[in-house]
C-alpha positions, 0 to 999 in steps of 0.5 A: 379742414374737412370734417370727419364723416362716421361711415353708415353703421345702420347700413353696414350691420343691415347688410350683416342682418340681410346675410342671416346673423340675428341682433342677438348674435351681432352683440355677442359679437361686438359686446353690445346689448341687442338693443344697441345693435337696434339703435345702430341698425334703425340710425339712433345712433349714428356713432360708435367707439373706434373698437366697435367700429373696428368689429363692425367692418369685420363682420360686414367683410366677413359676410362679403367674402361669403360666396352667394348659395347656388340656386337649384336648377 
């Protein structure tokens, strides 16, 4: 049987970064410490708890419905 693969946190959470959100609110968020989400984010650690995880693919799918800003012509 295979073995589980965790999904790529840092990238998800990179791409909620990228979309404006500070560590400060993406722990508030998922009920971290702003030094966990730093952790996650620079690949320290590579796992997390089902719950959170939960949390992370929200944000990151709540950044992806955004549509993109219009550029002034």
């Amino acid at each position: 049987m295979p073995k589980h693969k965790d999904p790529d946190w840092s990238a998800l959470l990179r791409d909620v970064r990228a979309s404006g959100k500070t560590q400060a609110e993406i722990a508030a968020a998922l009920g971290l410490s702003q030094a966990s989400v730093s952790d996650l984010i620079s690949g320290e650690i590579k796992s997390t708890q089902y719950a959170i995880g939960l949390k992370i693919f929200a944000l990151h799918r709540a950044i992806s419905k955004r549509k993109p800003a219009k550029v002034a012509a």
